[in-house]
N, C-alpha and C positions, 0 to 999 in steps of 0.2 A: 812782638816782643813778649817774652816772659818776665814776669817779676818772681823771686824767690823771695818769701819770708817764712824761714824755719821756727819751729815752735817746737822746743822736747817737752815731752811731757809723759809722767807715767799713767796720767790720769786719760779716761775717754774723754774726749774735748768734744760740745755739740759744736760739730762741723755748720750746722743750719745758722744757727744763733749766733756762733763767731763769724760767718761769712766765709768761711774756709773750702774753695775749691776742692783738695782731694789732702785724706789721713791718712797715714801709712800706721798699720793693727798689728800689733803680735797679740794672739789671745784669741776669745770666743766674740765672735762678731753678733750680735744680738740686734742691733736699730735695725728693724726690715724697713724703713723710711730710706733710706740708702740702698746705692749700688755697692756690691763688689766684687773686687779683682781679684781673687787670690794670688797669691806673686807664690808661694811656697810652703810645704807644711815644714815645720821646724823641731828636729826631735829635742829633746828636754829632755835632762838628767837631774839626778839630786848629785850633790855632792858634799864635803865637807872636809876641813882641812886637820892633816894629817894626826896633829899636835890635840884636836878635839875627840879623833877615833882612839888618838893612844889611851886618853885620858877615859873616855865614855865606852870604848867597846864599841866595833864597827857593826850596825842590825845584818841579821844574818834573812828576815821574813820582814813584810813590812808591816806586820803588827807590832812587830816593836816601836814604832813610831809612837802607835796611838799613847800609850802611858808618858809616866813623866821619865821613862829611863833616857830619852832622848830629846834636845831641846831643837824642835823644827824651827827655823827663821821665815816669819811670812810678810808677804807683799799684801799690805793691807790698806785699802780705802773706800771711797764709795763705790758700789758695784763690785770689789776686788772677790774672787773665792779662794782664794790662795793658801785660806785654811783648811779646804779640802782639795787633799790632793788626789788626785784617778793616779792608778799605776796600772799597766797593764801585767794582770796574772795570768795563770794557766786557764783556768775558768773564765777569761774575759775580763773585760775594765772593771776595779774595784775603789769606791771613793772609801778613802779614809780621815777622817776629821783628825788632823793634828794639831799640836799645840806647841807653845816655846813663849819664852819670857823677854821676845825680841819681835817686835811687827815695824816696818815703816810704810810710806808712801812712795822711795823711791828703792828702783832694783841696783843701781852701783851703792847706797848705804848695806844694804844686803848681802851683798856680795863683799862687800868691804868687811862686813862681820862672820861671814864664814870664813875670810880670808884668817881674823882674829884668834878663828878657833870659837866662835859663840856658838856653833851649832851648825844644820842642816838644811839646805837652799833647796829647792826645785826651779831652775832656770834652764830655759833655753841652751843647749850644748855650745852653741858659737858665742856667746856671751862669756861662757868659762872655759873654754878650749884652753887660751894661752895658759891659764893656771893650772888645769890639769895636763897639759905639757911639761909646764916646768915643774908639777908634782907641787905646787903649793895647795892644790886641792884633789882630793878622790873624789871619782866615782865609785857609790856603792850601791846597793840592789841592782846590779846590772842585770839582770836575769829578769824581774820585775820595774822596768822604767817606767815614768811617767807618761802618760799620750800626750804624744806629738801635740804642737801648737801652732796656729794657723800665722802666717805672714800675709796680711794683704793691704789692698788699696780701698778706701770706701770716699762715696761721693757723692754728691745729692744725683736724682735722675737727670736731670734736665745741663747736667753737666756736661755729661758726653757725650753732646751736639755739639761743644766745644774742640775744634783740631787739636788746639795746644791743649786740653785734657789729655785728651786719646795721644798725641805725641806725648806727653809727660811720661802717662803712662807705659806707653810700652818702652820707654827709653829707662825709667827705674825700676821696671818688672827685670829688664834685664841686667842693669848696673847690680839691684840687690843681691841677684842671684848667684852673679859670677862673685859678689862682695864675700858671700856668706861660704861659698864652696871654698875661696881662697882660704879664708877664714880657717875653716875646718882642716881644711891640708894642709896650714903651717904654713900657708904663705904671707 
């Protein structure tokens, strides 16, 4: 038998210390104390809602970000960098420290406030697909996006001696995958 207890969180949760068989990551995976799966890299865009570019002017380079002519919205808490963002440019990855008068701890407050119109997200594209579908939100610096973001699985070592790990595993490596492609094609 399997037991499932889900836990959302935007936070890194110690897997070790909660007793937590296996975490599913979006993001930069940093504990080398852990194994991991990578299940998928996840592209990432900025965007912001239509009603904010009328108003602010859409950046055309992404130095415009750095000043205060644009208010970035960041995912901010222990561990978070979300105040620098990597975009990929012509010359290679370029971090640029932005700012805005809006941070939280979780990514749907976030997104709820680009939705508003308060400013400019950097999230994962399958997160905001349906709204840039329905044109509730742009993509802008398409030329210059943000680097891609990792989707994985992390678990202590001694875990995947365990069947029902390794079956877990490869049963949501593949459930995410198809989740997120659906996702992206509008299905």
């Amino acid at each position: 038998d399997i037991e499932v207890r889900l836990r959302l969180s935007d936070h890194n949760v110690d897997i070790m210390k909660e007793g937590i068989d296996v975490a599913f990551r979006l993001g930069i995976i940093e504990d080398s104390s852990l194994r991991m799966r990578g299940i998928m890299e996840c592209e990432r865009v900025l965007v912001a809602a239509p009603k904010y570019l009328e108003a602010r002017g859409e950046p055309i380079e992404p130095q415009e970000l750095i000043g205060k002519k644009h208010d970035c919205l960041m995912l901010r808490y222990s561990g978070a960098r979300e105040y620098v963002w990597t975009l990929q440019t012509p010359t290679g990855p370029q971090k640029f420290e932005v700012h805005g008068p809006y941070d939280t701890d979780d990514g749907d407050v976030l997104t709820g406030w680009a939705l508003s119109g308060r400013g400019i997200i950097n999230k994962p594209r399958f997160e905001v697909e349906p709204f840039i579908r329905d044109r509730r939100l742009k993509v802008i610096l398409s030329s210059t996006p943000p680097t891609p973001v990792q989707f994985a699985a992390v678990y202590p070592h001694k875990k995947l001696q365990d069947p029902k790990v390794r079956l877990l595993l490869d049963f949501m490596a593949e459930r995410c995958q198809r989740l997120i492609n659906d996702l992206l094609a509008g299905k």
